[in-house]
VOGU-3710 file (C-alpha; in Angstrom, 3 decimals, decimal comma):
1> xxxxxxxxxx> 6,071/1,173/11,584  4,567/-1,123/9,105  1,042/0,315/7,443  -1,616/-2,384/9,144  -3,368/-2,449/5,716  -2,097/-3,210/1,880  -4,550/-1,434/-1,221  -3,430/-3,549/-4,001  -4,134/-1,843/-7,668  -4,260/1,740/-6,073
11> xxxxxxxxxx> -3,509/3,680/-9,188  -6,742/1,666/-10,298  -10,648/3,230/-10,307  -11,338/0,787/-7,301  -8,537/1,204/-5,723  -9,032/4,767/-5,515  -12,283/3,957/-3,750  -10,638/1,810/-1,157  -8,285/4,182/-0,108  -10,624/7,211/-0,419
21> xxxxxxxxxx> -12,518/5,328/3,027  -9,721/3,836/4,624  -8,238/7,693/5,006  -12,206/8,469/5,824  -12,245/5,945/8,358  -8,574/6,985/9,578  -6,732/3,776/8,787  -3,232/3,602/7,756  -2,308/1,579/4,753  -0,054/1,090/1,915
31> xxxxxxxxxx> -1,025/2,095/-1,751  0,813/-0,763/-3,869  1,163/-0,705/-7,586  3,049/-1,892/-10,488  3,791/1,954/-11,103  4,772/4,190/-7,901  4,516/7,206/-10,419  0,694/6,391/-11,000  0,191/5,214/-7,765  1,353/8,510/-6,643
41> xxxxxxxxxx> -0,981/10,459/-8,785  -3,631/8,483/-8,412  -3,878/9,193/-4,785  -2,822/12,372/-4,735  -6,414/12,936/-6,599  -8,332/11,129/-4,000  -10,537/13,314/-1,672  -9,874/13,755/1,811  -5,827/11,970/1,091  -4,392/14,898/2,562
51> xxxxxxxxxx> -4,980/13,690/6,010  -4,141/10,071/5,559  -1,394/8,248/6,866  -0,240/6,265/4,166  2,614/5,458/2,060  3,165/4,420/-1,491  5,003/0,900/-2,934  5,782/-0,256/-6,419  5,299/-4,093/-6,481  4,076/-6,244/-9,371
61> xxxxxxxxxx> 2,113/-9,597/-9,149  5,091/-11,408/-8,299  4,636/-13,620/-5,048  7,949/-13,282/-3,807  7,939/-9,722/-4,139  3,958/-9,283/-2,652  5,205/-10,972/0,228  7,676/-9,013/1,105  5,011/-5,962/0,824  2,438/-7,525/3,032
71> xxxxxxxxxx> 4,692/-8,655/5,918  4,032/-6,666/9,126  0,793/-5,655/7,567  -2,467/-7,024/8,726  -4,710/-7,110/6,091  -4,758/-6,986/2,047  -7,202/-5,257/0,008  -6,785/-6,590/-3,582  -8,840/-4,882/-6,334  -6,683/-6,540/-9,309
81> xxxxxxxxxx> -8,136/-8,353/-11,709  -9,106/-10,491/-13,399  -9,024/-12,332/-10,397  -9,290/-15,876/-11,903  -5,890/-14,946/-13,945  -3,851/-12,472/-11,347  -5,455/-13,390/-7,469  -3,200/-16,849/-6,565  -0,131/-15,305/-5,948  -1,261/-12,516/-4,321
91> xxxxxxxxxx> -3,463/-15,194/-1,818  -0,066/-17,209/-1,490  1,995/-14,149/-0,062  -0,646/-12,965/2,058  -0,924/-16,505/3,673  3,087/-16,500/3,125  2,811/-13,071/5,647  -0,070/-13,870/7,750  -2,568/-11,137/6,303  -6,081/-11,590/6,193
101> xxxxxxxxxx> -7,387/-11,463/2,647  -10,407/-9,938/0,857  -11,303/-9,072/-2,708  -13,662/-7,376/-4,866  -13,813/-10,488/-7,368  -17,220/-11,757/-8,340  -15,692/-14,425/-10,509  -17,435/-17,881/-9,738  -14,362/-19,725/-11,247  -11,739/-17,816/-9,039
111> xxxxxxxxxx> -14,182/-18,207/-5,802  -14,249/-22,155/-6,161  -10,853/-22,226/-6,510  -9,828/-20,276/-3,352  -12,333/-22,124/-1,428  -10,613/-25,380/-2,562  -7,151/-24,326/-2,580  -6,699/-21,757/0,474  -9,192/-22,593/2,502  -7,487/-24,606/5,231
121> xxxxxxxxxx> -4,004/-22,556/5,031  -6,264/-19,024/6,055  -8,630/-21,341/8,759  -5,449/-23,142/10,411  -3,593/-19,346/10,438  -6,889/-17,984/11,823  -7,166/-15,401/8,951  -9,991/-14,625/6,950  -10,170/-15,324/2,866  -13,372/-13,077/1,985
131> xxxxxxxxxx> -13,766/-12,991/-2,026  -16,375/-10,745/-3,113  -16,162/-7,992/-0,636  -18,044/-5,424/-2,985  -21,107/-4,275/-4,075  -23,257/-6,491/-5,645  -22,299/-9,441/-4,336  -22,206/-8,198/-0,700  -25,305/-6,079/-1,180  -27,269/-9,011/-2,549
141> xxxxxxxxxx> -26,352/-11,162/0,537  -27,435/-8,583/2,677  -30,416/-8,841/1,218  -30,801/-12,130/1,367  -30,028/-12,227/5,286  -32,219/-9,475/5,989  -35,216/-11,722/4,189  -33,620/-14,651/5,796  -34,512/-13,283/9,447  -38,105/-12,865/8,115
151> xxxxxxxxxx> -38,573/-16,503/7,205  -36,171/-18,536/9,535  -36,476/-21,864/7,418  -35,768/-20,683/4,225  -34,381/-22,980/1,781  -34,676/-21,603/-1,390  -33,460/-17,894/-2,380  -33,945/-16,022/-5,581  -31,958/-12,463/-6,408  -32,047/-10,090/-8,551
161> xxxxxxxxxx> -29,205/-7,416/-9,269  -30,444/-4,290/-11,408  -28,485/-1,304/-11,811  -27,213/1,850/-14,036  -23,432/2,417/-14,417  -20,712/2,220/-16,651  -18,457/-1,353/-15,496  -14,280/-0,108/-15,494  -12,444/-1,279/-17,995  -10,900/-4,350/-15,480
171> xxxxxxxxxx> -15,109/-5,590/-14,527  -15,506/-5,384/-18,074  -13,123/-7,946/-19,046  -13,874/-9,625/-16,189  -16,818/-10,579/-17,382  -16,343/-10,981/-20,831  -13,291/-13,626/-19,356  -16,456/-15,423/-17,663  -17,673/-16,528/-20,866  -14,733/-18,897/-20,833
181> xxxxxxxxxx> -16,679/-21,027/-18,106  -19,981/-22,403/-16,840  -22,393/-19,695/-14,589  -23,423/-21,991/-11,962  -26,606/-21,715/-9,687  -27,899/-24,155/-7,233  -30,642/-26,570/-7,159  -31,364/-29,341/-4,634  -27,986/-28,547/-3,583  -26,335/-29,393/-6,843
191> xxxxxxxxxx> -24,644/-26,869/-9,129  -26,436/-26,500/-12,420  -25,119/-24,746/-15,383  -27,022/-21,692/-16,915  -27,555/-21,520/-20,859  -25,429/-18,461/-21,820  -26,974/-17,835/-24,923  -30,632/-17,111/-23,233  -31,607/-14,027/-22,575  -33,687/-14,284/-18,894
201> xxxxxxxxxx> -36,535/-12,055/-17,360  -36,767/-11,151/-14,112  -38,965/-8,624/-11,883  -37,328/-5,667/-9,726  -39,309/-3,584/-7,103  -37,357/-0,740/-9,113  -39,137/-1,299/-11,983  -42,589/-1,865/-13,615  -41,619/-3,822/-17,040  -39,851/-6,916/-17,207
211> xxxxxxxxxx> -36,666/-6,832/-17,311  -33,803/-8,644/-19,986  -31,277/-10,430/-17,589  -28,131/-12,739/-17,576  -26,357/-15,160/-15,074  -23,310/-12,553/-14,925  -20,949/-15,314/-13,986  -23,695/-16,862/-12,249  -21,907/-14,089/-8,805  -21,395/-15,531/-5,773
221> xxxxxxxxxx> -24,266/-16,685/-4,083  -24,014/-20,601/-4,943  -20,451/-20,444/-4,234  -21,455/-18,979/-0,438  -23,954/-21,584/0,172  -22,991/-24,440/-1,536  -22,197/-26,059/2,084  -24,596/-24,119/4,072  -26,848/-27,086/5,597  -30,148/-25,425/4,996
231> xxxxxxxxxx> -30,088/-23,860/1,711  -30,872/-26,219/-1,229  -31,647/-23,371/-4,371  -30,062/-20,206/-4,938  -30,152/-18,337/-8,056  -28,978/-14,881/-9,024  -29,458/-12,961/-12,149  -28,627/-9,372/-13,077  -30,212/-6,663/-15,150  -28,907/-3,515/-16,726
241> xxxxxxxxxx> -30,791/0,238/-16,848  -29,416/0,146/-19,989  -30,704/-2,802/-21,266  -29,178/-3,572/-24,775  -25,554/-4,128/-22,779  -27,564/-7,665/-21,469  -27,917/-8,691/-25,435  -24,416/-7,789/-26,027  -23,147/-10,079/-23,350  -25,459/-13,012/-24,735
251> xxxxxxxxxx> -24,667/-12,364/-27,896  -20,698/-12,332/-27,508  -21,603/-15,348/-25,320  -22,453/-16,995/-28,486  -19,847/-16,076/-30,574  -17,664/-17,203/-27,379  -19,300/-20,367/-28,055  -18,492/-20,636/-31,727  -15,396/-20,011/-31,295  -14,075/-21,989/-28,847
261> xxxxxxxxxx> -14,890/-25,103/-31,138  -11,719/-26,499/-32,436  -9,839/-22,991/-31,560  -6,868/-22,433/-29,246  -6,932/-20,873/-26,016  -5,354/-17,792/-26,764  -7,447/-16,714/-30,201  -10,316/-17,009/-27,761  -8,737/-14,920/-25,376  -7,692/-11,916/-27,556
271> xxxxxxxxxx> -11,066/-11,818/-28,961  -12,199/-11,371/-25,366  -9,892/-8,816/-24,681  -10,609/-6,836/-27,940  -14,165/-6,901/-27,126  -14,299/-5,421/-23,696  -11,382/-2,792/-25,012  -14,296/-1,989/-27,289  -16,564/-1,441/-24,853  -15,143/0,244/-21,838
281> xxxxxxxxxx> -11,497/1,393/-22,282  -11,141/4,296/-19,958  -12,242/4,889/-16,225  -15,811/5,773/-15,883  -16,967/9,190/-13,863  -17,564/9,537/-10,647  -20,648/8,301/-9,894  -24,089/9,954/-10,174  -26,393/9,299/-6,869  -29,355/10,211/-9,349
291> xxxxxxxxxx> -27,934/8,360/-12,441  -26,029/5,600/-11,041  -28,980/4,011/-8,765  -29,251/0,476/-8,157  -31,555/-2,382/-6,174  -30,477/-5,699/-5,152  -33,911/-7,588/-4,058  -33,586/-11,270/-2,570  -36,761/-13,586/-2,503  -36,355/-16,266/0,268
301> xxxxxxxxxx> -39,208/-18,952/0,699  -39,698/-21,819/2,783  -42,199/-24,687/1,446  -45,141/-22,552/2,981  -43,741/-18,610/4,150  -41,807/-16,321/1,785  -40,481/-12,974/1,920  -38,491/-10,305/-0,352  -36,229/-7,472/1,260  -34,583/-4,907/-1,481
311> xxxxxxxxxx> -31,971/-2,604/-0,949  -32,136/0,667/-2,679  -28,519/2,335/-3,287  -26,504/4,230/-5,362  -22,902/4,145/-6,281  -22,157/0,786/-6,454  -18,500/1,130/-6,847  -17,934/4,028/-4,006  -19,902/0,916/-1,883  -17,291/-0,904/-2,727
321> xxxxxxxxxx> -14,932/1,110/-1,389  -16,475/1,343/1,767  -17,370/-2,228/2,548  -13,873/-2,899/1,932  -12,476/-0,310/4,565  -15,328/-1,579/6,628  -14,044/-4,952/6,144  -10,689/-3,932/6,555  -12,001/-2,468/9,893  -13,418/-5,053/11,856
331> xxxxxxxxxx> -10,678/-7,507/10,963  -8,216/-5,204/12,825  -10,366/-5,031/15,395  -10,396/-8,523/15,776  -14,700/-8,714/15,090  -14,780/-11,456/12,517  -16,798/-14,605/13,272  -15,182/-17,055/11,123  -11,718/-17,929/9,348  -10,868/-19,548/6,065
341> xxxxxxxxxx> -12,956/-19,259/3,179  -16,038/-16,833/4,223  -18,789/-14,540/2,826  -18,116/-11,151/4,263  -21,812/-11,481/6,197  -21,164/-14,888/7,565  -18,005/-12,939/8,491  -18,900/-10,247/9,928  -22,517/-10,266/10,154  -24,491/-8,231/7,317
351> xxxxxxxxxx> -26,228/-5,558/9,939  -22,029/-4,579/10,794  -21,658/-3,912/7,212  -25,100/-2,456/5,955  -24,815/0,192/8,954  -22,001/2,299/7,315  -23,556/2,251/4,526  -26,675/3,990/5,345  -24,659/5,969/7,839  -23,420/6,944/4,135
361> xxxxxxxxxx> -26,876/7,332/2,615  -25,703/5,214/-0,203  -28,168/1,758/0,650  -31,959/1,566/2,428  -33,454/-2,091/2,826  -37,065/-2,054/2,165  -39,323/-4,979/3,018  -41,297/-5,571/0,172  -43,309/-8,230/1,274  -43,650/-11,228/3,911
371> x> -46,263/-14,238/3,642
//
């Protein structure tokens, strides 16, 4: 019998993570990869696979192919990117099969195209197309709805990411790819470009100082709400323990910049690919709870009441792998409140996916304050 859930980019640090809950959580599913051998290893390294009903494919980001790995499965997880270059053809075959489809992509370029290309195939097949199933992105909009029920007619939200951690190797490029294109946020319900070559400030109930920030794609907030009748502003910016790796971005932001004038496409690319080989080339550690700590705080204000909710976690990237089994979870179970193009909390509401991760003792939402 077919696995009811598809790990795409198992051999991969993610990936790992995503299959590490799904056998926690007791869900079969198939570990896909463009190498069975590494595939193999990979999981046989993952804690707690010995108990896991699961089953290892070797498949490559070829549509025809993907689709004949997803069919008779339910849902995919897909933790290969860049998603902007890699993520169509793996959407096509899971609408091809009928899967449900989320992603741990934080890419605002990739999110407005799914929304505009696959929205309508996933709503008319009744299947859900959840980008950005992953920490930082989900934890920040759990934040914001949290602060959201505190101030019913909020318009306007601000948030803040600020962690410690070492990006893989594949977020790393990632973002450096991001450079390519315009960080978007949203005011008075228009999309507005950030300047990539400022460094920001922000504030984080983590910390005393201010802090050196950056757009980071600009996430995927304004993507989420762009259509949401009651939210006009949204803005999200994100701040690193380790601070100088904020310059670094700006800075090869910059040089992004200068040479994209009168230069082809592919110079620009290789230079991008160089870079973040520079920078992160292997797989990071497991994480640290004491060294790899994090807190996502959302500010939410109506023209007279305003509030901020944080969440205080660890482990962004083992959160990952649990909202995604989570995820993965409640969509065989049929609890999902909309189809199409989604936010995992307008999908599945944000308490169903903050709850296993206390459970977890990896995230605790603190009220900061409320006007």
């Amino acid at each position: 019998m077919k696995k009811p859930v598809v790990v795409l980019g198992a051999s991969g640090y993610t990936g790992q993570l995503v299959m590490e809950s799904l056998a926690e959580c007791g869900i079969p599913f198939v570990a896909a990869g463009r190498s069975a051998s590494r595939v193999e290893a990979a999981a046989a390294g993952v804690p707690g696979i010995e108990g896991a009903d699961y089953e290892v494919v070797e498949v490559d980001v070829d549509r025809q192919r993907l689709n004949e790995v997803f069919t008779g499965s339910r849902v995919v997880c897909n933790t290969v990117g860049p998603f902007l270059k890699l993520a169509a053809p793996v959407v096509e075959a899971a609408i091809e099969a009928g899967c449900h489809y989320i992603d741990t992509a934080g890419e605002q370029p990739w999110l407005f195209r799914a929304k505009d290309a696959y929205h309508e195939a996933f709503a008319e097949n009744g299947r859900v197309l959840a980008p950005s199933t992953a920490a930082l992105y989900t934890t920040a909009d759990i934040a914001v709805s949290l602060a959201r029920e505190l101030v019913p007619g909020a318009d306007s939200l601000d948030v803040f990411n600020y962690l410690n951690g070492t990006p893989t190797a594949a977020s790393t490029q990632s973002i450096f790819d991001l450079l390519r294109s315009p960080a978007y946020r949203l005011q008075d319900n228009q999309l507005v470009a950030w300047d990539p070559t400022i460094v920001y400030h922000a504030t984080s109930p983590a910390d005393s100082e201010v802090i050196p920030a950056a757009p980071w794609g600009g996430t995927s907030l304004p993507a989420w709400y762009l259509d949401d009748p009651q939210i006009r502003n949204v803005k999200a910016l994100t701040g690193w323990m380790s601070r100088g790796l904020v310059s670094t971005v700006v800075d090869i932001g910059k040089q992004v910049l200068e040479r994209a004038e009168g230069k082809d496409e592919a110079a620009l690319i290789a230079f991008l690919e160089e870079t973040a080989h520079g920078i992160q080339a292997g797989v990071p550690q497991r994480e640290n709870p004491r060294i790899n700590r994090y807190c996502d705080s959302a500010t939410v204000r109506s023209t007279l009441n305003a509030a901020q909710v944080a969440l205080f976690g660890h482990s962004a990237y083992r959160q990952t792998g649990l909202y995604m089994a989570t995820a993965a979870s409640l969509l065989l179970g049929g609890a999902f409140r909309r189809t199409g193009f989604t936010s995992p909390c307008a999908t599945f509401g944000h308490h169903a996916l903050l709850e296993p991760q206390t459970q977890a003792g990896m995230l605790r939402p603190v009220t900061i304050f409320q006007s």
